[in-house]
C-alpha positions as semicolon CSV with decimal commas, in nm:
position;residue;x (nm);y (nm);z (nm)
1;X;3,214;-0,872;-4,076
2;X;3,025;-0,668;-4,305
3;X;2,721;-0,691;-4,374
4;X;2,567;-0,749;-4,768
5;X;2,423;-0,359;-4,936
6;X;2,310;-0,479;-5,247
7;X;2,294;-0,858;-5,304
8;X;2,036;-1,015;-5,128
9;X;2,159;-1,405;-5,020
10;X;2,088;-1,558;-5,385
11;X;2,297;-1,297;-5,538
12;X;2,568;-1,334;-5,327
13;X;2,568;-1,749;-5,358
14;X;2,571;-1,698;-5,698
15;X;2,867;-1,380;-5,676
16;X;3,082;-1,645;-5,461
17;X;3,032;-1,919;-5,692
18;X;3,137;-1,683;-5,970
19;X;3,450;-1,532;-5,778
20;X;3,550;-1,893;-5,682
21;X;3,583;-2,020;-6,009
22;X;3,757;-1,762;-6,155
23;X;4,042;-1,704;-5,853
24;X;4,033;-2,058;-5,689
25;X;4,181;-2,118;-5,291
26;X;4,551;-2,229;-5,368
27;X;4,581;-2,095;-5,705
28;X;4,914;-1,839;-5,848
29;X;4,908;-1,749;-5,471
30;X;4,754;-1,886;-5,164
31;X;4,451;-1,605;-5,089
32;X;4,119;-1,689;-5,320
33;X;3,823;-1,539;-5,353
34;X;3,676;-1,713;-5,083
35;X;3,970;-1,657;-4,864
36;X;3,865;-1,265;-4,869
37;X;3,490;-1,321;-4,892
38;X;3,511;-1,163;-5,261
39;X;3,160;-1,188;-5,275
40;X;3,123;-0,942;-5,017
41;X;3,394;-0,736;-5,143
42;X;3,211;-0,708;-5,446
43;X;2,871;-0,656;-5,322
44;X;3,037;-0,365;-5,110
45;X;3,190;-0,191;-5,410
46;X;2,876;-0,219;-5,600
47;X;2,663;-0,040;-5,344
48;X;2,850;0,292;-5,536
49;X;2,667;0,225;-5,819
50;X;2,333;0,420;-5,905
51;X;2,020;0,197;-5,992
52;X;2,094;0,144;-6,392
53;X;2,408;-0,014;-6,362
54;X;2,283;-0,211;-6,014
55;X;2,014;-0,377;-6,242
56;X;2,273;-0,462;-6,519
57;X;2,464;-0,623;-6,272
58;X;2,147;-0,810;-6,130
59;X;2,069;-0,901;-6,460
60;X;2,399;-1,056;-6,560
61;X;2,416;-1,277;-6,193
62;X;2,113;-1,413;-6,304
63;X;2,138;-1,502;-6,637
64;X;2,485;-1,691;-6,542
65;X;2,244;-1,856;-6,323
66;X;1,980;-1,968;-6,496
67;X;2,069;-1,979;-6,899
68;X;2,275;-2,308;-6,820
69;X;1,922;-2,491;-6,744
70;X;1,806;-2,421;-7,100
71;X;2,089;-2,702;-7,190
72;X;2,268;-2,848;-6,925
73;X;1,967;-2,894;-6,657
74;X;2,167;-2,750;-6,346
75;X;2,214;-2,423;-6,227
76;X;2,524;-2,254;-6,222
77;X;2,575;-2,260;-5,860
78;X;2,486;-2,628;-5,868
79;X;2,761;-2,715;-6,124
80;X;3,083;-2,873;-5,975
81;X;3,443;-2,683;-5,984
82;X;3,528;-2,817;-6,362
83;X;3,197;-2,824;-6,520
84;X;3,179;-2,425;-6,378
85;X;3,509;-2,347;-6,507
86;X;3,435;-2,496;-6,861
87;X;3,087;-2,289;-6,867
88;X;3,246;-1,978;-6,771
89;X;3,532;-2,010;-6,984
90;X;3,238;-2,029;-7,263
91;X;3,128;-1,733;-7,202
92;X;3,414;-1,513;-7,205
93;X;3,501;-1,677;-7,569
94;X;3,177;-1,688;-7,706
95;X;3,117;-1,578;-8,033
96;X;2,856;-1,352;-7,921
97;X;3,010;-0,995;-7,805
98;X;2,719;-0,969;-7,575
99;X;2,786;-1,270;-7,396
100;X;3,171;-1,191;-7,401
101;X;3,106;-0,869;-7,269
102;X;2,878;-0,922;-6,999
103;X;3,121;-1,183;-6,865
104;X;3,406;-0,907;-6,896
105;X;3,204;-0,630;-6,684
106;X;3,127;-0,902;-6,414
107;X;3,496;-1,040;-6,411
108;X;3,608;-0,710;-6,375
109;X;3,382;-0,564;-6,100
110;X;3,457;-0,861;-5,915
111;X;3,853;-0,867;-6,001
112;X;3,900;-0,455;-5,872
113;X;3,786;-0,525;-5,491
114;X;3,957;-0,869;-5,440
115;X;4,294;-0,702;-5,604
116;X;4,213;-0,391;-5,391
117;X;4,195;-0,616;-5,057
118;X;4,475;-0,596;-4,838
119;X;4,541;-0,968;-4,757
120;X;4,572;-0,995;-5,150
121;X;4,811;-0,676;-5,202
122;X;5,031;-0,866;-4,971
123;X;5,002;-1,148;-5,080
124;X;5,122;-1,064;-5,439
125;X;5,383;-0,840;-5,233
126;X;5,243;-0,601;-5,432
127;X;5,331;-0,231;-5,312
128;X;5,090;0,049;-5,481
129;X;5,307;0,406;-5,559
130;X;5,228;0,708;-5,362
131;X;5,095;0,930;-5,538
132;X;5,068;1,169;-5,234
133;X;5,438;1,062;-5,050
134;X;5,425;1,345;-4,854
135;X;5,080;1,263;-4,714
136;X;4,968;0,926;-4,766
137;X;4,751;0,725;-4,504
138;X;4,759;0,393;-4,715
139;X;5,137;0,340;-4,667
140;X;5,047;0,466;-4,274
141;X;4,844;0,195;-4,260
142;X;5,032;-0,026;-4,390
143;X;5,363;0,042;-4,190
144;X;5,539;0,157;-4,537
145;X;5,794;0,438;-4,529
146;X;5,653;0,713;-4,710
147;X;5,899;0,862;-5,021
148;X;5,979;1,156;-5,149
């Protein structure tokens, strides 16, 4: 297993809880976030990332977090399945663009690993194109016949 570069244990609690709600165990196909450990995944691909956009990210995690106590007196991570769903989902239509768009980057940094993991890419039967069929170590890898 790997091991977590740039969430420390809240951050990646609060990552999973994020990644479960928005691709659930059992949902348009059988892998979910937790299935692949999206969390993870997305901690991983983040560790690219110089120290700006890090911090953004941080930021974001946290205020997901924590902004639901100023009304709703639980944590995020402390909200059931529904109640998580129906917070989120308030975000990403909230008539704030701020709001809306930190939800977006999040969704999306977290969406781009877990669609890039392999158990997923099968799982969709999804079958990237070569754009190097004469050379190509991903279809290697994944006993494809290389085109031409």
């Amino acid at each position: 297993m790997k091991e977590l570069k740039v969430f420390d244990q809240k951050l990646y609690v609060i990552a999973q809880a994020i990644a479960d709600t928005i691709v659930p165990s059992g949902g348009a196909f059988q892998p979910g976030a937790r299935d692949v450990d999206a969390a993870l995944l997305f901690d991983n691909y983040l560790d690219q990332f110089g120290k700006l956009p890090l911090k953004l990210v941080k930021s974001a995690l946290y205020m997901l977090q924590y902004v639901p106590l100023l009304t709703r007196l639980r944590s995020f991570t402390a909200m059931g399945p529904q109640q998580r769903l129906r917070y989120l989902e308030g975000w990403e239509n909230s008539r704030f663009a701020t709001k809306r768009n930190l939800f977006l980057m999040l969704k999306m940094l977290i969406l781009m690993p877990f669609y890039s993991d392999d158990a997923i890419t099968q799982a969709m039967k999804y079958r990237p194109a070569c754009l190097r069929p004469d050379d190509c170590p991903y279809c290697e890898s994944m006993g494809q016949e290389q085109t031409k």
